[in-house]
C-alpha positions as CSV (number, residue, x, y, z in Angstrom):
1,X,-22.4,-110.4,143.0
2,X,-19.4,-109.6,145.1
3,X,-17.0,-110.3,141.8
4,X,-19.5,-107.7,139.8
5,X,-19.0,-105.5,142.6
6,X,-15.3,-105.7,142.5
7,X,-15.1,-105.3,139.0
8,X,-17.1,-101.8,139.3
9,X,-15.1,-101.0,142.0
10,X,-11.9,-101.6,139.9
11,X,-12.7,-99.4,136.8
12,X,-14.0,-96.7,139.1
13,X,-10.7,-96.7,140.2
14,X,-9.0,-96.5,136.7
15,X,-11.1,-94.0,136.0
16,X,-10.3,-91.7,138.5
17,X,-6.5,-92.1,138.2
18,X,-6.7,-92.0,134.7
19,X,-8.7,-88.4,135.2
20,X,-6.3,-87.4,137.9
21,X,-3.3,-87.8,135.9
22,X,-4.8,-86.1,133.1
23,X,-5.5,-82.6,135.2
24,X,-2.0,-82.4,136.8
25,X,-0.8,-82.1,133.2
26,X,0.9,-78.5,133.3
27,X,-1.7,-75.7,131.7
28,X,0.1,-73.5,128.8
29,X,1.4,-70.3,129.3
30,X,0.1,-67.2,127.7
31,X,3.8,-67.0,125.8
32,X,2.5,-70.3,124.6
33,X,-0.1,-68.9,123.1
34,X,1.2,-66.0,121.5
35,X,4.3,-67.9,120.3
36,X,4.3,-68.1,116.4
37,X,3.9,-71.1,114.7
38,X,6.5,-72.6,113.0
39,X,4.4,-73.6,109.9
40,X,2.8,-69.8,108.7
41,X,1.0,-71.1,105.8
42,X,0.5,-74.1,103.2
43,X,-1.1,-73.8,99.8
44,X,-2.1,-76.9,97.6
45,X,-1.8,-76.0,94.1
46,X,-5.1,-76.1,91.5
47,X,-3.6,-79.2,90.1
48,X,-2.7,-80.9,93.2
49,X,1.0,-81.5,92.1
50,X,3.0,-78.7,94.5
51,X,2.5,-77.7,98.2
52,X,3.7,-74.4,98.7
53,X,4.3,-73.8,102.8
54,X,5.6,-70.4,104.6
55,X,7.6,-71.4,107.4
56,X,9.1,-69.3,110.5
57,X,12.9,-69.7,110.8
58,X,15.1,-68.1,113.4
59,X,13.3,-64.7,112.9
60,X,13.1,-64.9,109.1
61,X,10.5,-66.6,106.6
62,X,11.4,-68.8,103.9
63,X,9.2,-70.4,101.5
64,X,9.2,-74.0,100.6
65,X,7.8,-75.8,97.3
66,X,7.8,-79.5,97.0
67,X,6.6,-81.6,94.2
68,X,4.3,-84.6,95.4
69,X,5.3,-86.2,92.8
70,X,9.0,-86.6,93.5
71,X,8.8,-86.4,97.3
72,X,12.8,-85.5,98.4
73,X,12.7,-82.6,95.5
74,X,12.1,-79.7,97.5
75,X,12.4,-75.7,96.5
76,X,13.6,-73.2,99.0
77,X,13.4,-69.2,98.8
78,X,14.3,-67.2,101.7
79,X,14.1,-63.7,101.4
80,X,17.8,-61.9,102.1
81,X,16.5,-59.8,105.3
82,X,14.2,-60.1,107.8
83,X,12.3,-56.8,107.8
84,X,10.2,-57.9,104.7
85,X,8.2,-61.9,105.8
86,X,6.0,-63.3,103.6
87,X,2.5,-63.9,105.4
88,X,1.0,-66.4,103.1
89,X,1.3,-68.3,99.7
90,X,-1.4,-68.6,97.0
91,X,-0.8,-69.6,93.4
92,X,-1.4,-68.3,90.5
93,X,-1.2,-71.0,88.2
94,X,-0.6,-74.8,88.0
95,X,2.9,-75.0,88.0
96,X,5.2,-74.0,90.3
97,X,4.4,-70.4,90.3
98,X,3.3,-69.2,93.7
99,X,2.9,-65.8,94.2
100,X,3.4,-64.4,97.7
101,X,1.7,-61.8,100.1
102,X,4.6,-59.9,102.3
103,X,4.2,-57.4,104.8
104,X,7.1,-55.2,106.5
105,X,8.0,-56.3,110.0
């Protein structure tokens, strides 16, 4: 009985460390919150082949398209200022034609 009663006693304890540590974790800030992501957006293509992705990059968008297929073959566009961004990708076809939904900053 008294090793049964240890043994509770024991992962009581465990437990309440292991919740203590877990709530003195520091809570995220608002800015946090309202921080842009780097990933914007990621398209699969209708055939499965491409993944188009709209990515945030020191204040400017650029556009990525990769070819599962051939995994280190990957397509960059970056648009030359940063008052136009692209705010997501779909595609129009198959191949590696995405088209692209901008707004002005």
């Amino acid at each position: 009985m008294t090793r049964h009663l240890t043994f509770i006693c024991t992962l009581c304890t465990l437990a309440i460390t292991a919740l203590t540590s877990t709530l003195s974790l520091a809570q995220p800030s608002l800015d946090d919150f309202l921080e842009e992501a780097t990933l914007r957006d990621s398209k699969l293509s209708p055939n499965s082949r491409y993944l188009a992705q709209v990515w945030n990059v020191d204040d400017r968008r650029i556009v990525t398209i990769q070819d599962l297929e051939a995994p280190g073959k990957t397509i960059t566009g970056k648009l030359a200022d940063n008052v136009i961004l692209a705010r997501s990708v779909s595609w129009a076809n198959s191949e590696r034609k995405p088209s692209l939904l901008v707004r002005q900053k």
